[in-house]
C-alpha positions as CSV (number, residue, x, y, z in Angstrom):
1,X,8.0,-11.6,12.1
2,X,6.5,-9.3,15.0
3,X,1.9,-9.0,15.6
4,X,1.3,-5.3,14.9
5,X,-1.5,-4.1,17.3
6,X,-3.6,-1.9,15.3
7,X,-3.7,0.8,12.4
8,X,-2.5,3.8,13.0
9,X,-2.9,5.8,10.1
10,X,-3.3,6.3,6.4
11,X,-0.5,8.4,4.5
12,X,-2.2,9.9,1.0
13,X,-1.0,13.2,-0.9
14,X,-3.0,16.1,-1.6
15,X,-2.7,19.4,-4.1
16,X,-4.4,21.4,-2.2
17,X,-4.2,21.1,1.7
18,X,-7.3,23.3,2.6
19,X,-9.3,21.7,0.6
20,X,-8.1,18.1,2.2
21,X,-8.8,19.5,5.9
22,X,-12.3,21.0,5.0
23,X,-13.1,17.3,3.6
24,X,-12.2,15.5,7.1
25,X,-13.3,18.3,9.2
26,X,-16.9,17.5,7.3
27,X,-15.9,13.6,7.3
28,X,-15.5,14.3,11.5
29,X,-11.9,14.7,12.4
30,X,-10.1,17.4,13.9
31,X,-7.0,19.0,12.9
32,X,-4.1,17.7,15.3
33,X,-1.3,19.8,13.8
34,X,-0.8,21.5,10.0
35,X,3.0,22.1,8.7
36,X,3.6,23.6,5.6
37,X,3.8,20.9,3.7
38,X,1.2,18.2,5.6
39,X,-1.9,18.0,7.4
40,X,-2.9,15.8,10.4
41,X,-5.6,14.8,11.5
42,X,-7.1,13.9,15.1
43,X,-10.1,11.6,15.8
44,X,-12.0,11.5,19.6
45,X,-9.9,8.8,20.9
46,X,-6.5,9.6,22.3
47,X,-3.6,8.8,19.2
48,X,-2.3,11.6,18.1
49,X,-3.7,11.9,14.4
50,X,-5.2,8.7,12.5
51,X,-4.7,10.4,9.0
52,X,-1.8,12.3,7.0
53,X,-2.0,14.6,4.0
54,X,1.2,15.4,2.5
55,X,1.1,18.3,0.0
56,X,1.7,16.4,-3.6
57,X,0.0,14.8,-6.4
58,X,-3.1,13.1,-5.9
59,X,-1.6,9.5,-4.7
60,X,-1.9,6.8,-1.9
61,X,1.2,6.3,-0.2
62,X,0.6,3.6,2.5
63,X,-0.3,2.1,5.8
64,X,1.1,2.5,9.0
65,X,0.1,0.5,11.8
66,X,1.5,0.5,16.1
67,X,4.2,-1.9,17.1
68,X,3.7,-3.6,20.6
69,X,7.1,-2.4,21.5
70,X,10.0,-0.8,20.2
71,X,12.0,-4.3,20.4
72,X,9.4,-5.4,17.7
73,X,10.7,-2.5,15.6
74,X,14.6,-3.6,15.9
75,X,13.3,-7.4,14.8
76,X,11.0,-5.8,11.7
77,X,13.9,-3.9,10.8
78,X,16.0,-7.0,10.2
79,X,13.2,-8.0,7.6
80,X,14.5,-7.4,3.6
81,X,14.4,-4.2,2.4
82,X,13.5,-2.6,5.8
83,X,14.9,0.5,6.8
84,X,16.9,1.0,10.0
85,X,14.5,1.8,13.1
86,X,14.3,5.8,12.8
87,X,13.1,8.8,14.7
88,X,9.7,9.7,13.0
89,X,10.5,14.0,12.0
90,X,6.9,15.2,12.5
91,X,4.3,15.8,14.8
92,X,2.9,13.0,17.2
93,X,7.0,11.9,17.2
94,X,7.8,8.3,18.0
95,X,9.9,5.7,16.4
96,X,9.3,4.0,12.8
97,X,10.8,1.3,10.4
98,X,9.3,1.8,6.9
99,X,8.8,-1.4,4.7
100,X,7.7,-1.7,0.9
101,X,4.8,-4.4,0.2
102,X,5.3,-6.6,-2.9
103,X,2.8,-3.7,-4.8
104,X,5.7,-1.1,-3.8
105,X,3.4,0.9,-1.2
106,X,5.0,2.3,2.1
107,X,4.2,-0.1,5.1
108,X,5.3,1.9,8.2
109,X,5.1,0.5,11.9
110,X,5.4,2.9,14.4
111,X,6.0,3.4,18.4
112,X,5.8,6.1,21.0
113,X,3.8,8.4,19.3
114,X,2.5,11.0,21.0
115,X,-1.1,10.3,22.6
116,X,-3.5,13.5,23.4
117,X,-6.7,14.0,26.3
118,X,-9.5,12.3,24.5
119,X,-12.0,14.9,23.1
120,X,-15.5,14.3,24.3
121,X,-18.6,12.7,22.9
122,X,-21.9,12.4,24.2
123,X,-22.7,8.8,26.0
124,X,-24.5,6.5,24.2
125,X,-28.2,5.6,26.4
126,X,-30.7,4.0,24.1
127,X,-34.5,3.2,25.0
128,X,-34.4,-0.2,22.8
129,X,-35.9,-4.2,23.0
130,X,-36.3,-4.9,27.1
131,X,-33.8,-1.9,27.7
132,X,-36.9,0.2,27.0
133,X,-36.5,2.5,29.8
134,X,-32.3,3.6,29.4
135,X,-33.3,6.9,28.8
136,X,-36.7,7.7,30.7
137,X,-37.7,11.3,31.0
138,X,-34.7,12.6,28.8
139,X,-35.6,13.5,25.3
140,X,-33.2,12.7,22.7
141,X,-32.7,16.0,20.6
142,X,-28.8,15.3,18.5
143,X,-28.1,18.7,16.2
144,X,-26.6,18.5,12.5
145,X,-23.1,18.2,12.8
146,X,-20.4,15.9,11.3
147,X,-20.1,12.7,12.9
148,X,-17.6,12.3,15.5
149,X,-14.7,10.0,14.2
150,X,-13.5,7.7,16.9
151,X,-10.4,6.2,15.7
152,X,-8.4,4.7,12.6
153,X,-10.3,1.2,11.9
154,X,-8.9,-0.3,8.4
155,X,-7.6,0.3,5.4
156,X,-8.3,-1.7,2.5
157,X,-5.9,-2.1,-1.0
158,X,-6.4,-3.9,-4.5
159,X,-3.4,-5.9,-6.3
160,X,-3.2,-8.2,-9.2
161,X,-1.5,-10.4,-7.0
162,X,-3.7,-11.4,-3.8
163,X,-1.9,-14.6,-2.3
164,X,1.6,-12.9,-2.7
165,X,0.4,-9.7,-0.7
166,X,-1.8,-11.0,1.4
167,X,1.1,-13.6,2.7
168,X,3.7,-10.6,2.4
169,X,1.6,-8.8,5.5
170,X,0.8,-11.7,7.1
171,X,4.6,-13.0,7.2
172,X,5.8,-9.2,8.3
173,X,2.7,-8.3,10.5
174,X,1.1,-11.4,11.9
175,X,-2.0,-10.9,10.7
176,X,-4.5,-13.6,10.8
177,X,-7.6,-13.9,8.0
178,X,-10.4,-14.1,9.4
179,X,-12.6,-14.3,5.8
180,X,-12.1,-14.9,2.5
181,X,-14.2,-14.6,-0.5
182,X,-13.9,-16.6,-3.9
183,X,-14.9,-15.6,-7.4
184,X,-16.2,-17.9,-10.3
185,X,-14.0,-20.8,-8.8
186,X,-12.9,-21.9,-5.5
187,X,-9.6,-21.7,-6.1
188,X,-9.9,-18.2,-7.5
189,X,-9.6,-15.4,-4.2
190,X,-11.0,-12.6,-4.9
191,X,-10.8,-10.9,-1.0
192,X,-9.2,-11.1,2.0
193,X,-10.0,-9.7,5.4
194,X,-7.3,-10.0,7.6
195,X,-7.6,-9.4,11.7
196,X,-5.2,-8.7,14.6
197,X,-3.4,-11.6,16.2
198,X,-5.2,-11.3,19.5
199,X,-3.5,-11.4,22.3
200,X,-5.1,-14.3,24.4
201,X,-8.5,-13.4,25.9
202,X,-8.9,-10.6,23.7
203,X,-11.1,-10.2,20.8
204,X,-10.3,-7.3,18.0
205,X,-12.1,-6.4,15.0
206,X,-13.5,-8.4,12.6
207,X,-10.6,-7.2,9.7
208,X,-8.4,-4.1,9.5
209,X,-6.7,-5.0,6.9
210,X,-8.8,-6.4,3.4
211,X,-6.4,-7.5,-0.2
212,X,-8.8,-7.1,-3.2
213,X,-7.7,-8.8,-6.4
214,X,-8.1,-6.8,-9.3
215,X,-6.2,-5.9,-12.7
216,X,-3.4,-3.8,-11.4
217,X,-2.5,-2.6,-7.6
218,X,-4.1,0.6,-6.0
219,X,-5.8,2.1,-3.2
220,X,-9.6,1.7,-2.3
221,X,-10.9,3.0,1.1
222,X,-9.7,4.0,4.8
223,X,-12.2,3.2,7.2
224,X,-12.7,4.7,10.7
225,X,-15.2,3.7,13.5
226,X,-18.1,6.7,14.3
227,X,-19.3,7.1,18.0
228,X,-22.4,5.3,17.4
229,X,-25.7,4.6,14.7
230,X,-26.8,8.1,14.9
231,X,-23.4,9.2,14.9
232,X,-23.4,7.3,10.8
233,X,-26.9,8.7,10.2
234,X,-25.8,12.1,11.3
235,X,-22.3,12.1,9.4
236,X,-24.5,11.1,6.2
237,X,-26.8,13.5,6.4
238,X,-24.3,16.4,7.1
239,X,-22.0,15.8,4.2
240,X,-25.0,15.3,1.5
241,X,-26.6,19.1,2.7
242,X,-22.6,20.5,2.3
243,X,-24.0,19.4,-1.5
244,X,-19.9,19.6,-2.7
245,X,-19.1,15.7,-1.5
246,X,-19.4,12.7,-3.4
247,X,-21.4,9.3,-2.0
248,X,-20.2,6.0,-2.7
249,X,-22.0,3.5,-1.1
250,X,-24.4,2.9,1.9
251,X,-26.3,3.3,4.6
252,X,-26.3,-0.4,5.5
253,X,-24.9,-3.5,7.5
254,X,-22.3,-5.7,5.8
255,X,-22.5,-9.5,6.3
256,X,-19.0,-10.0,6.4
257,X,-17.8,-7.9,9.8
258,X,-21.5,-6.8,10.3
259,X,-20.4,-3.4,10.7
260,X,-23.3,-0.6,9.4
261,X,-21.4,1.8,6.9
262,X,-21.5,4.5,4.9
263,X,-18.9,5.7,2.8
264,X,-18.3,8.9,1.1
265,X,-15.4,10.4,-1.7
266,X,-12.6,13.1,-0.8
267,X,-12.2,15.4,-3.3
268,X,-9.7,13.5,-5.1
269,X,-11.9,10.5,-5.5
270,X,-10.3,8.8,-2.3
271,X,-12.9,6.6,-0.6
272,X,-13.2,7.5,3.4
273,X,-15.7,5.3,5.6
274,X,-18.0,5.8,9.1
275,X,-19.2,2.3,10.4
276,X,-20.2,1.5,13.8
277,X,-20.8,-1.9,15.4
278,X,-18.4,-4.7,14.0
279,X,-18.3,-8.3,14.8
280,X,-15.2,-8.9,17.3
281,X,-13.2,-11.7,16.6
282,X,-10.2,-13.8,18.1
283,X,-8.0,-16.6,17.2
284,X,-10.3,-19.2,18.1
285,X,-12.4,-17.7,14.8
286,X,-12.5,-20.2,12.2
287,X,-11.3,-18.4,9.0
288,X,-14.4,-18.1,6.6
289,X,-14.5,-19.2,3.0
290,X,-17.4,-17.4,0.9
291,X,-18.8,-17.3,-2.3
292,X,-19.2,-13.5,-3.7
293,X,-23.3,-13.7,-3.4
294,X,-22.5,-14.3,0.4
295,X,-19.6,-12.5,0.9
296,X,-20.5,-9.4,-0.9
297,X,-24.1,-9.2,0.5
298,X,-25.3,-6.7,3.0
299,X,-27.6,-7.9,5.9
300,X,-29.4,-5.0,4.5
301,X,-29.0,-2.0,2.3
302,X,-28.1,-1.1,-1.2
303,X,-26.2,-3.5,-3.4
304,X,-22.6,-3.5,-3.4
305,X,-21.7,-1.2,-6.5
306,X,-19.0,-1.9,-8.8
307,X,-17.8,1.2,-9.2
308,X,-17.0,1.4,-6.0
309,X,-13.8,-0.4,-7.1
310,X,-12.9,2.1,-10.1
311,X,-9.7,4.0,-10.0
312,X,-10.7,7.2,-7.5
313,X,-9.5,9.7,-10.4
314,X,-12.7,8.8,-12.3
315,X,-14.7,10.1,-9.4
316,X,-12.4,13.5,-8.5
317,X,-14.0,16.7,-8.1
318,X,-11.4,18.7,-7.4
């Protein structure tokens, strides 16, 4: 119906919204604004907040992701079950439609939000392979701190359902799949990494959207993209000597995307990533097809851990 450009933002609920902010002010974001009743949250790049907290029972609530323009929000809005284009009450502004995928999450698509000056981060000069010289004479000395988060990246959902959802976002979004994986058969999907339609002589990133199959529908992980390696190294390291955070899987290099991860738990057992370096993709990629050995498999790193995909309650700590 309309290509959505990129994610914006996740939308969860929270008890307790101090303890929330001191988790992504740990994870590497910055607080964009606080109202009573909901926290936002900033990364380094310029959109106003790439993550919500509103003050409720532990719970997902959705996805949003940008329009291209707001004409593309007057078409969505035609779409069943959409609601009228609105004016989107809270901070960072702009325009919405809200949709309900065929799990009953919250699907907004946004425009004109608010952007802010960029925060800075240090440049990137490494002394690597016959670039061995990038950084001559300077000494590379990076304190503890929390990584810096760049932007919003992907978000990634489970349903009982996979072909129905994963056509449902495709059909409303324009997402494209990039990979799939299968399970036991080859006519049993088990995964599917959807990417930006990209606009012609553009490349995006390898998925920001991924459908799990699994019993029943839920929430698995929000994924944002760190400065750099060290940036993923230093995140790690900072949250495990805060000794209050749970890990759930990494440091290592997917096959599928390539990207080097880590991920960690919020308080409420919500799974939050860091990765740096993904594959870029466009729509000359040839959508993959993958067995779960392949598809599952780091280039290098721990396993892939099945817990990883257990309801986040049975990991709270709060």
């Amino acid at each position: 119906m309309i290509n959505v450009t990129d994610i914006a933002y996740g939308r969860l609920s929270a008890p307790d919204l101090d303890l929330m902010e001191a988790f992504l002010t740990d994870f590497g974001m910055v607080r964009a604004e606080r109202t009573k009743t909901a926290l936002f949250m900033r990364g380094t790049d310029a959109e106003h907040h790439l993550h919500v907290t509103e003050l409720g029972d532990p719970a997902f609530i959705g996805i949003a992701f940008h329009a291209a323009s707001e004409e593309d929000l007057h078409t969505l809005a035609e779409a069943e079950g959409a609601t009228p284009v609105e004016d989107l009450d809270e901070p960072g502004g702009g325009k919405r439609v809200r949709l309900t995928d065929p799990d009953g999450r919250q699907v907004e698509v946004i425009w004109g939000q608010e952007m802010l000056e960029p925060l800075p981060v240090r440049d990137v000069v490494i002394n690597t392979g016959k670039e061995r010289l990038n950084r001559a004479g300077d000494l590379q000395r990076i304190p503890s701190r929390p990584a810096h988060v760049k932007r919003s990246a992907h978000a990634v959902v489970t349903t009982a359902q996979v072909k129905a959802s994963n056509d449902w976002y495709q059909a409303h979004l324009g997402l494209k799949t990039t990979d799939e994986i299968w399970m036991e058969t080859e006519d049993n999907i088990f995964a599917v990494f959807n990417h930006i339609d990209a606009p012609t002589g553009s490349y995006v990133d390898h998925h920001v959207f991924l459908n799990v199959q699994a019993e029943k529908a839920g929430f698995n992980h929000l994924s944002f993209e760190v400065a750099d390696f060290d940036d993923v190294q230093i995140g790690h390291f900072y949250l495990k000597e805060k000794g209050k955070y749970r890990h759930a899987w990494g440091i290592g290099r997917h096959t599928l995307g390539s990207q080097i991860f880590d991920y960690w738990r919020d308080p409420w057992g919500r799974i939050h990533e860091h990765w740096t370096d993904s594959d870029m993709v466009n729509n000359d990629h040839p959508a993959g097809f993958h067995s779960p050995e392949a598809g599952l498999a780091n280039q290098w790193g721990p396993e892939f851990p099945m817990e990883f995909l257990d309801d986040p309650e049975k990991h709270a700590i709060a």
